[in-house]
C-alpha positions in Angstrom: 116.3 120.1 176.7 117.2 116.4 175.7 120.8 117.7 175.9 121.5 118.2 179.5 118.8 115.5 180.5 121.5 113.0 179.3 124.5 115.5 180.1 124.3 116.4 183.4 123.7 112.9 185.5 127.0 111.7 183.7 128.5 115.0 184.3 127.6 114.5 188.2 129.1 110.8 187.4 132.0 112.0 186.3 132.4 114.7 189.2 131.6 111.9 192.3 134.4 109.9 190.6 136.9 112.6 191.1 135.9 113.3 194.3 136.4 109.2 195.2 140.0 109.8 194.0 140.6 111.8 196.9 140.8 108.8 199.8 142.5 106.3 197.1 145.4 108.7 196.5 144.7 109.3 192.5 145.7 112.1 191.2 146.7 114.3 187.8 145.7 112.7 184.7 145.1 109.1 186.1 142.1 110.8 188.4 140.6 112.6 185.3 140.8 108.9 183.1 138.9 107.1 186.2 136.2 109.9 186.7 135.7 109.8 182.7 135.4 106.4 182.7 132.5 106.7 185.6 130.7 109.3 183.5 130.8 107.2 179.9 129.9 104.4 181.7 126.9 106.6 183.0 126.3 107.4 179.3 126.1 103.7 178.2 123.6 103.3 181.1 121.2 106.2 179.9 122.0 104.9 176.0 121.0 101.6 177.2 118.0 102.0 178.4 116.0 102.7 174.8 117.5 99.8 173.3 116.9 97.6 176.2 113.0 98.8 176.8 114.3 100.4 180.2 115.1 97.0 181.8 117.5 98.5 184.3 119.4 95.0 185.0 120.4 94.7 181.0 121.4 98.7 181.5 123.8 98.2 184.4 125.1 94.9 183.0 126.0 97.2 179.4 127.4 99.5 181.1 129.8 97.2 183.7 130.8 95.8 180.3 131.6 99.0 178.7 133.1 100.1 181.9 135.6 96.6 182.6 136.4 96.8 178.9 137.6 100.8 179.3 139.6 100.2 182.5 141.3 97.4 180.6 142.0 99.6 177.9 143.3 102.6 179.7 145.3 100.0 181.9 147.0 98.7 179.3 147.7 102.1 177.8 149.2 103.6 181.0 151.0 100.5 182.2 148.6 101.0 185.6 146.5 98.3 187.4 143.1 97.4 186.0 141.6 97.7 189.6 142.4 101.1 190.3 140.5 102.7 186.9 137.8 99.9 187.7 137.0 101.1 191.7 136.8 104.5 191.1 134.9 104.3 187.7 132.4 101.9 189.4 131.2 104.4 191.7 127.9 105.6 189.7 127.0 102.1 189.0 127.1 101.0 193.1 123.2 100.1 193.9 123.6 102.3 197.2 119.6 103.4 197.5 118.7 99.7 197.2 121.0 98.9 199.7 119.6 101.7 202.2 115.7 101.0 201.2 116.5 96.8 201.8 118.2 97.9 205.2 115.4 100.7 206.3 112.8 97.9 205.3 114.5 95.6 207.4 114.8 97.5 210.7 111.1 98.6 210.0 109.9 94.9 210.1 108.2 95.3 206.3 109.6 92.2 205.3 107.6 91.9 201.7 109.0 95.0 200.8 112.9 94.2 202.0 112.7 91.3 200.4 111.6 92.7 197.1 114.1 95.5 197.7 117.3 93.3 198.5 116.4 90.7 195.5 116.5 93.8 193.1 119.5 95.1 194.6 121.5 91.8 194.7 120.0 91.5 191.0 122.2 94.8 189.8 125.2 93.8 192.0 124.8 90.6 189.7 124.6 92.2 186.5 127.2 94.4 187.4 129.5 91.3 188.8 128.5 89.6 185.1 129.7 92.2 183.0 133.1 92.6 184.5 133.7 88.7 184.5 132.7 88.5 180.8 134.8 91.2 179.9 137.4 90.2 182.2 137.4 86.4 181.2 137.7 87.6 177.3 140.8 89.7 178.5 142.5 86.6 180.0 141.6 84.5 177.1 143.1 86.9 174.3 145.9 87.5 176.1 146.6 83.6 176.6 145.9 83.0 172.8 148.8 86.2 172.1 151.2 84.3 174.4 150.6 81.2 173.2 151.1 82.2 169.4 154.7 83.7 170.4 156.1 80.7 171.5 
């Protein structure tokens, strides 16, 4: 079933999102717009990886751009900080079994393989850390170039 192959990883997205609202105090509508925003951003991963010939650090960088441009969207739309849409949404993206291998490697003493482990890791926080500046930077620009035309 192709269906729930691409359905139920962002449905599990979406539901660890909404259960990350709890400690940051998000609730009602705003907590369902973050957690959707975790699972599309899941989707774009999984859509990303066909067009990208599975190379995982072009799929988390489309989908931290997809995800930076939604949280700027909906941020605008409810007159609510980007951050708060972009730290919960953010959540399935997070490299967190990389970061556990790299630090069971380390306290092992198999230095070839946390080495290999933490470059690949800090390689997706980088990709991730790319597509939010890029959207980010377009943000500030078109919003300077608005401003500017008003006065």
């Amino acid at each position: 079933m192709p269906f729930l192959d691409w359905f139920l990883p962002c449905f599990y997205a979406f539901a660890a999102c909404l259960g990350f609202c709890v400690p940051f105090n998000i609730r009602g509508l705003g907590a369902v717009i973050c957690s959707l925003g975790g699972g599309l951003a899941w989707l774009v991963y999984l859509i990303a990886g066909p067009l990208t010939g599975y190379h995982d650090l072009m799929q988390y960088f489309w989908a931290a751009v997809f995800l930076s441009a939604y949280s700027e969207g909906m941020a605008r739309v409810r007159k609510c900080p980007v951050t708060g849409y972009m730290l919960v949404a953010f959540l399935p993206l997070v490299p967190g079994a990389g970061i556990y291998n790299m630090m069971e490697y380390a306290l092992n003493g198999d230095t070839e393989r946390f080495l290999s482990t933490g470059m690949h890791t800090l390689s997706i926080a980088g990709a991730l850390a790319v597509g939010v500046l890029v959207v980010s930077s377009l943000m500030r620009m078109y919003t300077a170039l608005r401003r500017r035309r008003r006065i």
